[in-house]
N, C-alpha and C positions, 0 to 999 in steps of 0.2 A: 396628529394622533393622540395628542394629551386628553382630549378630553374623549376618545371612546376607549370603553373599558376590554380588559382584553380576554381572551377565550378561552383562554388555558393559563394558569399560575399555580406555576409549580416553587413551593418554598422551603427550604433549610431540607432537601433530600438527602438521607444519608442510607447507604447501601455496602455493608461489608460481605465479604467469603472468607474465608479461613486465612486469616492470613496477611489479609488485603483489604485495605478500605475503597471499595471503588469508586462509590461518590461519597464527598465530605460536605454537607451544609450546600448541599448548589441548589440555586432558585433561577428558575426558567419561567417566560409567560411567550403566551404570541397572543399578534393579535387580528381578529376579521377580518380580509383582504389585505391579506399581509404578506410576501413570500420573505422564511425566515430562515436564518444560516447557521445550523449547530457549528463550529469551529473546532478543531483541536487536533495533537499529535495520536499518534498511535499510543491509548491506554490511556488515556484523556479522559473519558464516562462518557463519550457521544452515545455508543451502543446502552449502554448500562441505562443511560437517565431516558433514553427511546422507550426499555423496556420497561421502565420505570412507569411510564405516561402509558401504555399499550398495554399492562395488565400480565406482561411475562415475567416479572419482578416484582416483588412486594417490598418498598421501601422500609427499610430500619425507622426511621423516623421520617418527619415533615409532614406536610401538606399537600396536596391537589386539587383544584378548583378548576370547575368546566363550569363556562358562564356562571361565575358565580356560586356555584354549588360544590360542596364538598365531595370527591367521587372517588372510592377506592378499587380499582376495576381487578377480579378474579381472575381474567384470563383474557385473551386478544378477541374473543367474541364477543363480551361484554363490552369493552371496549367499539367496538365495530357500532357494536348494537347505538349507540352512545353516540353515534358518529365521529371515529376517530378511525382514519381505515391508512395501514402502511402499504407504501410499494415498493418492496426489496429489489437489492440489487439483482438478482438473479430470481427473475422472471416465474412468480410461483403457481402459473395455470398448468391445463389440461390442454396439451399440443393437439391430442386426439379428439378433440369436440370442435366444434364452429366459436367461431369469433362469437357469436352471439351465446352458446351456450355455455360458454366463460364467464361473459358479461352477467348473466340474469344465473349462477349456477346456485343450488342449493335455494332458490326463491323462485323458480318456476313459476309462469301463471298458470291454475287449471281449470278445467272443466268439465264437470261431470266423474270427476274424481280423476282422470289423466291431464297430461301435460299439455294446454292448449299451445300447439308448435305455431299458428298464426300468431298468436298473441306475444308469443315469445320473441319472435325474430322481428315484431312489429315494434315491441318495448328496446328491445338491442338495439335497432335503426335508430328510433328516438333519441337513443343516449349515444351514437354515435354523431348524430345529425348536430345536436347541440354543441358537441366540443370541436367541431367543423371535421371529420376523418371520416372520408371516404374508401369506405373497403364494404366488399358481400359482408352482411350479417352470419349468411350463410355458409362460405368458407372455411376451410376447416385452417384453424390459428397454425400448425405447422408448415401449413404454407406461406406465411410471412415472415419478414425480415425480424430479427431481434428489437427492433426500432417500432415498430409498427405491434409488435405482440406489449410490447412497453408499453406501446399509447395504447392498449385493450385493457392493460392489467390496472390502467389508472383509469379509462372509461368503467371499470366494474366497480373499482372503489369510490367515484363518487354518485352511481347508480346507486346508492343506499341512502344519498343524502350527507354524503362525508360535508363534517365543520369542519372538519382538520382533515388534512391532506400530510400524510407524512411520505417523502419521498427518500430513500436511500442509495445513495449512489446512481441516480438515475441515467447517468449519461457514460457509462464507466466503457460502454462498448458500442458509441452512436458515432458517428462521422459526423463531419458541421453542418452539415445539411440535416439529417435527423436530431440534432439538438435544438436548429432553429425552429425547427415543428414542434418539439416537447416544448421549447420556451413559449411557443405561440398558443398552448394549451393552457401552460402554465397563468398565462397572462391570463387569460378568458378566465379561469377558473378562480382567479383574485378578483378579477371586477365584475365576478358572482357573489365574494366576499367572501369564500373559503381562504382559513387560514392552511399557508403550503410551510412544512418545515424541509427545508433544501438542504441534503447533507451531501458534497462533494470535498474533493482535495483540487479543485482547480479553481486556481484562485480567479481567471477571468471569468467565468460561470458566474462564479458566485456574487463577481463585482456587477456583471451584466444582472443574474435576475434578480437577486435578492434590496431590500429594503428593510433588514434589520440585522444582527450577526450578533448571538453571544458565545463568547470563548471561553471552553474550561482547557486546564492545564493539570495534569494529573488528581486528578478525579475532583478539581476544585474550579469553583465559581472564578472566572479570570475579571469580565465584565459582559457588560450591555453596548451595543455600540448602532447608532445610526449608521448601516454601509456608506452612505456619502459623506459621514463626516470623518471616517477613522480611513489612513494613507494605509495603503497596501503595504508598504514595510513597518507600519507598526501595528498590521494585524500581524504580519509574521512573526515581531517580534514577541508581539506577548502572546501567541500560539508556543513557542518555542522557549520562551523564557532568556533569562541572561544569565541563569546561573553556569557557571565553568566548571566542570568537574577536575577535582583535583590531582593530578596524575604527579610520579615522580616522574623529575625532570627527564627526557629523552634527547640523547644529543642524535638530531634527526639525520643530519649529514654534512657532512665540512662543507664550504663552499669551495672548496676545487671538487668535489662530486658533486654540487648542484651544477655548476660550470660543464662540468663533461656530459652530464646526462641533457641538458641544452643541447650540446654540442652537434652541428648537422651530421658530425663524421659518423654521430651512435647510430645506429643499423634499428630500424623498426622492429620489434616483436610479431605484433600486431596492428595493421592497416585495414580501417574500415570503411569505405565510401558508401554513402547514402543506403546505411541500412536501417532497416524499419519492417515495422508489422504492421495490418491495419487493428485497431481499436487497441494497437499497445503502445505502441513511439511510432512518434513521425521520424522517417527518415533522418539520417545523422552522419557525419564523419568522424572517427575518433578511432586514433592510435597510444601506441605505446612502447616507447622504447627500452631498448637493454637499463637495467638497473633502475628502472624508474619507475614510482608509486603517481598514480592516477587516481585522483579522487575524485567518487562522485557523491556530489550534491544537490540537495531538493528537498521539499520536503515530502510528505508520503504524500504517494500516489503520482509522484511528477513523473516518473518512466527509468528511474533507477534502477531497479531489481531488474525490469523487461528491457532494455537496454544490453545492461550485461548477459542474461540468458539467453539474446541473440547471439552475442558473440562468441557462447561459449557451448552451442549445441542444443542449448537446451527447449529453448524454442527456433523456429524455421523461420526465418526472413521470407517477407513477401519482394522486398526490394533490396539491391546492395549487393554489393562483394566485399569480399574479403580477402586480404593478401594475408599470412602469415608465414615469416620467415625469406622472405620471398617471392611466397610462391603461392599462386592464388588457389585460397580451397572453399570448402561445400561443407561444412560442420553439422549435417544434417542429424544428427545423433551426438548427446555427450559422449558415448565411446569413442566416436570419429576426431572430438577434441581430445580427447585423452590421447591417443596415439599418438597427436601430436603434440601432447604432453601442455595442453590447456586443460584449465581444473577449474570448475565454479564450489564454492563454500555457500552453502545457501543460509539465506538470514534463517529460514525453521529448520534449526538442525534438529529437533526431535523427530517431526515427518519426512526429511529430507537430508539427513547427515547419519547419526549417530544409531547403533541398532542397540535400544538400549541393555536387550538378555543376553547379547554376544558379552563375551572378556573384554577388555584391554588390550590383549593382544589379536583378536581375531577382528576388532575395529579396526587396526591400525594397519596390517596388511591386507584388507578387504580388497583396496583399489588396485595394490601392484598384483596381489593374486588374480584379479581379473584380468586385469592389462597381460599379465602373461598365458588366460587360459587355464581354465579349470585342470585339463590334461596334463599337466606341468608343474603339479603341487610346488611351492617352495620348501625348502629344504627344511628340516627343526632346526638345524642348529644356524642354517640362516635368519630363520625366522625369532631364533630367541636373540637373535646378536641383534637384528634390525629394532625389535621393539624394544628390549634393552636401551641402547642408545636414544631414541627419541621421547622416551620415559626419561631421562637424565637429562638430555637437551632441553626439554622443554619443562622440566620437573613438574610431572604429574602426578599427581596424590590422589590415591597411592599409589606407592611404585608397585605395586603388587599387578602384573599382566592379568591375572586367572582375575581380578575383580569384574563385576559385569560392570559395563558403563552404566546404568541405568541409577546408580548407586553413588555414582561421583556428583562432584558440583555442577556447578555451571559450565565454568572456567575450566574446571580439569577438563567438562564433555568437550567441548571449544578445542582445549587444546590437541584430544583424542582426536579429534577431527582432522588440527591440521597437519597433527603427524602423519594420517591416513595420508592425507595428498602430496604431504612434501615426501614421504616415501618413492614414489612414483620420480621425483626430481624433477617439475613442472618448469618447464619456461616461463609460463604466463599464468598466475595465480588470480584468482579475483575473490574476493572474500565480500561477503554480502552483510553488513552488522556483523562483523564476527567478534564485536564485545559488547552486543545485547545483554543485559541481565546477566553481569555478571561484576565480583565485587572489584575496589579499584586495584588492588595488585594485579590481579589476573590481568586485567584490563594492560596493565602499564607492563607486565611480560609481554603478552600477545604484541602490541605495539614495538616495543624493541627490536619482536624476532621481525615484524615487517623489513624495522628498516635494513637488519642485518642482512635478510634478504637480497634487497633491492642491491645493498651494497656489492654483495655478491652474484650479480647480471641477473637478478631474475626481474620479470617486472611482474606488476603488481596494479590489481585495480581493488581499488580501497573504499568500498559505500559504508558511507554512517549520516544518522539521522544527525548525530553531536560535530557541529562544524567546527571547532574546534580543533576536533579529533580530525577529522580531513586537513585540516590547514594543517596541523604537527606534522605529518606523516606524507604529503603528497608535493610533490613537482608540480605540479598542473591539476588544476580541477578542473573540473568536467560537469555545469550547473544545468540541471534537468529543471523545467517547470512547464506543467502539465501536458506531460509524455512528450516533452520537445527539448533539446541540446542547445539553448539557448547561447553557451559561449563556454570558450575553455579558457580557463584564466591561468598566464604563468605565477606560481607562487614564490611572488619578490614582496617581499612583506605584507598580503595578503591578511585581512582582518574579518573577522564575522559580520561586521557591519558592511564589509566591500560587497561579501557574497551574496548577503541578505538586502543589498537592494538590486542586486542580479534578479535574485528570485521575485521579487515583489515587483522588478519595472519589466521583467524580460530581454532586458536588452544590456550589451554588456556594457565595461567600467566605462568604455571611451564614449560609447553611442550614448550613454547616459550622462555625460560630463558635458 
C-alpha cells in the first residue's frame, strides 16, 4: 500500500468543549480498499474525530484531505454529498417505508413531475443485486430482522457513490451468522475499493476484517499500526495504557480471609448457570460467595455491565438460572432483586442512580423507602438518624442532608448512591465503575469501604475499566471478552499483564501456557 495515496488525511486535529480537550493534535488517513479500525477506550475521541471527518464538528485546528483536496464539510450532508456516508449503531431508517424506499429516500427518480415507483424499486434491486442480498425491494423494512435492515441501511449509503464507508458498531446486535453476511459485504465493497472505517470493541471482528488499526488514548494520537503486524495483547495494551493510578495504600485483606473465602465450607450468595442474553452475553456460569469481591474484567464492550444486569434484574435472561441463597429465583424485575436484597450501582449514575434536585437525604432513603412501600413512610426521626450516620460513615461533603445532590462532586454523588443501597443492608452488591471520574481520594474511600464490606459477609461484584483496581479489591476475577466469560481467575498474585493476555488470547492462564 506504500505507494497508493490515501483518501482521507486527517492531521494535527484538535477539538476542545469547556473544559475538556477531546482531541489533541491526532492525525488519521485511510486508504482505498482498505477496511480500517478506529481503536480506543471509552473517552478516547473515536466519536469526536468521526464527527470531526462527517461535518458534525468543526475542528479547533488541523487539516482534512479527501483525495487530496483540502475539505472542511458544514454538516453530515455535505459530507454525504462528498461521498463519505456513516452507518450508526442504531439503525437510522424508516421501519414504515419498503426496503427500497429507504434505499433510494430523499433521491426518488421522477417522472413527469411524480415519483416514477417502477424506476424506484427497479434502482433498489440494482443496489441490492450488486452487494449480493436477497430480499423484496418491496417489503416493507419492519418486517426484517435488525441484521438484514443493517445490510439496507449500508446498501443506501453506498447507493450515493460512498469513497468512505464509515461503519459504527455494526455488529453490536448480529448473531455469528449475521456478522458473516455483513463481513461478506464488507469484503465486496473493499474490492470495489471503498475505503470502510470499522469501529467495534471486539477484538476478533476486528482482527478478522480489518487491515489497518489506529489507536488513540484519551483524545491522543496512540499509533498507526498494520493489524497483522501488532499482537492482540499489545493492541490492548496501548489501547489501555500502563499508566497506574496512584491510590493510598489499601490493606485489601489478611490472608486468613483470603484463605476462608476460598474455603468450600463458604455458602454461595449467588449461583449462576449458563446465563445469557441474545445479542448481549453468551451464556455463562459465575458465582459468589459470602465475604467475597468478584471482579470483572474486559474491556468496553466485552459483556460486563450486560452480564451483571442479568443477574441483578435488570435485564431478563433468555437462558440460565439462578440459585440465590439457595434457593432458585426469577429476578425478573430489579424490585424482585431487591427483596432479596441484590442491589446493582450502575456505571451512569446521573441517568441511572442519583436524582440530582432531590437532598441528600431524600437520595439516600429512596431505596429502603420503596422496598418498604410508599404506604409506610419512614419515620423523621428515623429517617434523620439513618442519613445522619451514612453522611459520617462515608463522609459526604457536605454533611449538610437538605443539599440537593446535583450540587455535590463526583465522589460525594458516588458515595450518595452507595449509601442509598447499603441502607437497604444488601447481601450481594454489584457496583458497575463506581470510581469513574472521580478524584483519587474519593476513589481510595470508595475502595476501602468495598473491602470492609466484603470483610463483613457481604459479597460483592466489582467492574472497572482500571485493572488494577479489580486486582487490589477482588478474590476472583471474572475476564469478559466480547460478550463472553472467558475464565475466572483466582487472584493469588495476579498481574495486569496475566489479565491482559486473558483478554487479548481468550483463553485462560493455563490454556494459554
Amino acid at each position: 500500500m506504500s505507494t497508493v495515496e490515501p483518501i482521507v488525511e486527517m492531521s494535527d486535529i484538535s477539538i476542545s468543549f469547556p473544559g475538556v480537550k477531546a482531541l489533541d493534535s491526532v492525525s488519521f488517513r485511510m486508504f482505498p480498499g482498505e477496511v480500517h479500525s478506529l481503536m480506543g477506550e471509552n473517552g478516547a475521541g473515536k466519536s469526536t474525530l468521526i464527527k470531526a471527518l462527517t461535518g458534525v464538528y468543526r475542528p479547533d485546528s488541523g487539516t482534512t484531505l479527501l483525495e487530496g483536496r483540502a475539505v472542511s464539510f458544514a454538516s453530515t450532508a455535505a459530507a454525504q454529498d462528498a461521498g463519505i456516508s456513516t452507518v450508526y449503531q442504531e439503525v437510522n431508517l424508516l421501519p414504515n417505508l419498503t426496503v427500497a424506499e429507504n434505499i433510494v429516500l430523499g433521491r426518488e427518480p421522477r417522472k413527469a413531475g411524480r415519483i416514477d415507483w417502477s424506476a424506484l424499486r427497479s434502482q433498489a434491486a440494482d443496489v441490492l443485486a450488486r452487494m449480493g442480498i436477497s430480499i423484496d425491494p418491496g417489503s416493507l423494512l419492519s418486517s426484517h430482522s435488525l441484521a438484514v435492515q443493517q445490510l439496507v441501511a449500508i446498501a443506501r449509503a453506498t447507493s450515493i457513490n460512498a469513497r468512505v464507508l464509515i461503519l459504527d458498531e455494526p455488529t453490536s446486535s448480529l448473531d455469528n451468522d449475521e456478522v458473516k453476511e455483513l463481513f461478506r459485504i464488507i469484503r465486496a465493497l473493499k474490492d470495489d475499493g471503498v475505503a470502510i472505517l470499522f469501529v467495534s470493541h471486539f477484538l476478533d471482528q476486528v482482527y478478522e476484517i480489518s487491515d489497518r488499526l489506529t489507536v488513540l488514548r484519551n483524545g491522543r494520537f496512540e499509533g498507526e499500526y498494520r493489524t497483522d503486524e501488532l499482537l492482540r495483547i499489545d493492541l490492548v495494551q496501548k489501547m489501555i495504557g500502563k499508566e497506574i493510578t496512584v491510590l493510598d495504600a489499601i490493606d485489601q485483606r489478611s490472608s486468613d480471609d483470603a484463605d476462608e473465602s476460598q474455603n468450600a465450607d463458604v455458602a454461595a450468595i449467588i449461583d449462576a448457570k449458563n446465563l445469557g442474553r441474545r445479542g448481549a452475553v453468551q451464556p455463562a456460569d459465575i458465582s459468589v460467595l459470602e465475604g467475597e469481591v468478584v471482579g470483572f474484567a474486559g474491556l468496553l464492550g466485552s459483556g460486563r455491565t450486560e452480564l451483571a444486569r442479568l443477574l441483578t434484574g435488570i435485564d431478563r435472561p433468555d437462558t440460565g438460572t439462578i440459585t440465590f441463597a439457595g434457593k432458585t429465583v426469577k429476578f425478573r424485575t430489579p424490585r424482585r432483586a431487591l427483596a432479596d436484597r441484590v442491589v446493582y450501582a450502575s456505571e451512569d449514575r446521573r441517568a441511572e442512580g442519583i436524582l440530582g434536585d432531590l437532598s441528600i437525604r431524600d437520595n439516600i432513603v429512596l431505596a429502603l423507602q420503596a422496598d418498604r412501600g410508599w404506604f409506610r413512610p419512614i419515620s423523621a426521626k428515623r429517617r434523620a438518624e439513618l442519613v445522619e450516620s451514612y453522611i459520617s460513615a462515608l463522609g459526604i461533603r457536605p454533611a449538610n442532608p437538605d443539599a440537593l445532590v446535583r450540587t455535590l462532586s463526583g465522589g460525594n454523588q458516588q458515595k450518595v448512591l452507595l449509601a442509598r443501597w447499603l441502607a437497604i443492608a444488601p447481601r450481594l452488591l454489584v457496583l458497575d465503575e463506581p470510581t469513574r471520574g472521580i478524584d483519587v481520594g474519593a476513589k481510595a474511600e470508595i475502595q476501602k469501604l468495598v473491602v470492609n464490606l466484603a470483610e463483613n459477609g457481604m459479597g460483592v461484584i466489582y467492574i472497572s475499566a482500571e485493572l488494577d483496581e479489580v486486582l487490589r479489591l477482588s478474590h476472583r476475577v471474572a475476564v469478559m471478552r466480547d460478550r463472553r466469560l472467558v475464565a475466572v481467575l483466582d487472584n493469588d498474585n495476579l498481574t495486569t499483564d496475566d489479565v491482559l493476555a486473558v483478554i487479548a488470547d481468550g483463553r485462560d492462564l493455563e490454556d494459554a501456557s
